[in-house]
C-alpha positions in Angstrom: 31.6 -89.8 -47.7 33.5 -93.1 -48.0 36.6 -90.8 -49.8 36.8 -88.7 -46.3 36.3 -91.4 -44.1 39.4 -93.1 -45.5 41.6 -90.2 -45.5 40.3 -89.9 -41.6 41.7 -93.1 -40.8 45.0 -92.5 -42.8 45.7 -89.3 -40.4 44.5 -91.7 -37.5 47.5 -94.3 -38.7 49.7 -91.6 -39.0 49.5 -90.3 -35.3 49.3 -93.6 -34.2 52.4 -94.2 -36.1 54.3 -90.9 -35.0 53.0 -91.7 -31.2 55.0 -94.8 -31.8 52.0 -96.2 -30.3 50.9 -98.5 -33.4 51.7 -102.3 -32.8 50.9 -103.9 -36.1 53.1 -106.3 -37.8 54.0 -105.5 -41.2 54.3 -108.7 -43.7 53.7 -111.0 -41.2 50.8 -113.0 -39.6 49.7 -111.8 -36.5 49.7 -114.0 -33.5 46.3 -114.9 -33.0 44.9 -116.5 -29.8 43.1 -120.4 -30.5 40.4 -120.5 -33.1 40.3 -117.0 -33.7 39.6 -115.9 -37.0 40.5 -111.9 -38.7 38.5 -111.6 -42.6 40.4 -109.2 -45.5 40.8 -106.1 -44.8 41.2 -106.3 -40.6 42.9 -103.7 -38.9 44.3 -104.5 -35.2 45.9 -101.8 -33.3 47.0 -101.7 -29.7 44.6 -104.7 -29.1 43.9 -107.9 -27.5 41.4 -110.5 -28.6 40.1 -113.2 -26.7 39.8 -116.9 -28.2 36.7 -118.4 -30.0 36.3 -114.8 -31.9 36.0 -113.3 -35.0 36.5 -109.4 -36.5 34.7 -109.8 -39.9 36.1 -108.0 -43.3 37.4 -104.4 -43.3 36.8 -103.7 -39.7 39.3 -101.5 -37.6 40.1 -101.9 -34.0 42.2 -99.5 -31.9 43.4 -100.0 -27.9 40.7 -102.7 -27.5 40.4 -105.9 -25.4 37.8 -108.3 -26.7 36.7 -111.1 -24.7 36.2 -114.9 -25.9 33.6 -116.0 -28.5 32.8 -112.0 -29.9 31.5 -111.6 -33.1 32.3 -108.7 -34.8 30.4 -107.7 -38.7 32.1 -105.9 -41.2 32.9 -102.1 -41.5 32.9 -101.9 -37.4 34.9 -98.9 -36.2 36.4 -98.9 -32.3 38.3 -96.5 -31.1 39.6 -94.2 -33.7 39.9 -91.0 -31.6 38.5 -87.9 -30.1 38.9 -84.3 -30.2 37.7 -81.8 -27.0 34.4 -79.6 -28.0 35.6 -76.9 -24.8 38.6 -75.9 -26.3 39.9 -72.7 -28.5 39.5 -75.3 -31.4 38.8 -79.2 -32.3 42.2 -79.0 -34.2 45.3 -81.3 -32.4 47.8 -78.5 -32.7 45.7 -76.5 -30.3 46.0 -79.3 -28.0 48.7 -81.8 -28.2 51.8 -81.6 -28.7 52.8 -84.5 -30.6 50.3 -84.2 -34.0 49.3 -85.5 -37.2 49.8 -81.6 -38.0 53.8 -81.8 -36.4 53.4 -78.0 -35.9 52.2 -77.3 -32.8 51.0 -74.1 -30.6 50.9 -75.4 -27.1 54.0 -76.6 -24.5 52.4 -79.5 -23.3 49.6 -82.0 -23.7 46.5 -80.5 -22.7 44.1 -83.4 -24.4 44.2 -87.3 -24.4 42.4 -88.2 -27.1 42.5 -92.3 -26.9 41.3 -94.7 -24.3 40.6 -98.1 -24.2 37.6 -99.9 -24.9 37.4 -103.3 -23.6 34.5 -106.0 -24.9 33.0 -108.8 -22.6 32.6 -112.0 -23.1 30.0 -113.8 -25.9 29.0 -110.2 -27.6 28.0 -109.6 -30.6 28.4 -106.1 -32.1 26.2 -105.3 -36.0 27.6 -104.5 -39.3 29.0 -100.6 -39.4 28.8 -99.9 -36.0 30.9 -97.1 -34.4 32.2 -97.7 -31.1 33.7 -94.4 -29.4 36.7 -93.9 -26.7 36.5 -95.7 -23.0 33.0 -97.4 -23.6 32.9 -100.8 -21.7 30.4 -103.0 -22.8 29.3 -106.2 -20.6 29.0 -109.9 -21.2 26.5 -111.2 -23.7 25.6 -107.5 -25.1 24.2 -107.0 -28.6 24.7 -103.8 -30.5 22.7 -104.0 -33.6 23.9 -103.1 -36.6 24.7 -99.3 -37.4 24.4 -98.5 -33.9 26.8 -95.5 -32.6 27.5 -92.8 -31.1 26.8 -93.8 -27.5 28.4 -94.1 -23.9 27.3 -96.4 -21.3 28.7 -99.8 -20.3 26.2 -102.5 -21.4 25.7 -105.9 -20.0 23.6 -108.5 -20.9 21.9 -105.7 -23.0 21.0 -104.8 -26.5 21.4 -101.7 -28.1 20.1 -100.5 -31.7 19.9 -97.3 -33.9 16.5 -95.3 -33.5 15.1 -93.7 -36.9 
């Protein structure tokens, strides 16, 4: 499982980097906002983080804007993509024309897979928790840890995994 998941996000990285869309500095520190703190292993793509915040060890975060004094555990996912479940096929080279794939079958972009996710203020979001495409979640929330697969905009709220 953890084998497929990493080759996931390297196709991920690879779109992102073919969109040209991927703003990561390579060798070099990142410019971090006052008394925020990124453990080993952090990803940041296409994101803003507020001050007073920290992403904890091997989390990734794509198109994101994180409010002040967040905590985020390890192995949290945000925004890694979608695919449409009404189409001919789940596939990107049914769908878009720029792909991890490069061949393509359509003319134009039929399917936006990436939107942004933006995190209040003072939230606090669980070890391994999967955050999915356009969710907004509210001031002072709490998503527990392993918590996913949801879309609702939470505030002042806490959300954890049933079962």
């Amino acid at each position: 499982m953890l084998k497929r998941t990493k080759e996931f996000i390297t196709i991920v990285r690879r779109l992102y980097a073919r969109e040209k869309k991927l703003i990561k500095q390579q060798n070099a520190a990142p410019v971090l906002p006052k008394n925020t703190v990124f453990f080993k292993g952090v990803e940041i793509i296409d994101s803003i983080i507020g001050e007073y915040s920290y992403i904890a060890t091997n989390s990734i975060v794509c198109r994101c804007s994180i409010g002040k004094f967040c905590s985020i555990d390890p192995n949290v996912v945000i925004d890694l993509g979608e695919h449409p479940t009404n189409f001919v096929s789940t596939a990107p080279i049914f769908y878009c024309t720029d792909n991890v794939v490069v061949t393509t079958f359509c003319d134009s972009t039929a399917f936006d897979g990436f939107s942004r996710v933006t995190i209040g203020h003072d939230v606090w979001i669980g070890t391994s928790v999967v955050i999915r495409n356009g969710i907004k979640i509210g001031d002072c929330a709490i998503i527990a840890a392993g918590a996913g697969n949801w879309r609702c905009t939470l505030i002042y709220y806490c959300w954890q995994c049933s079962g």
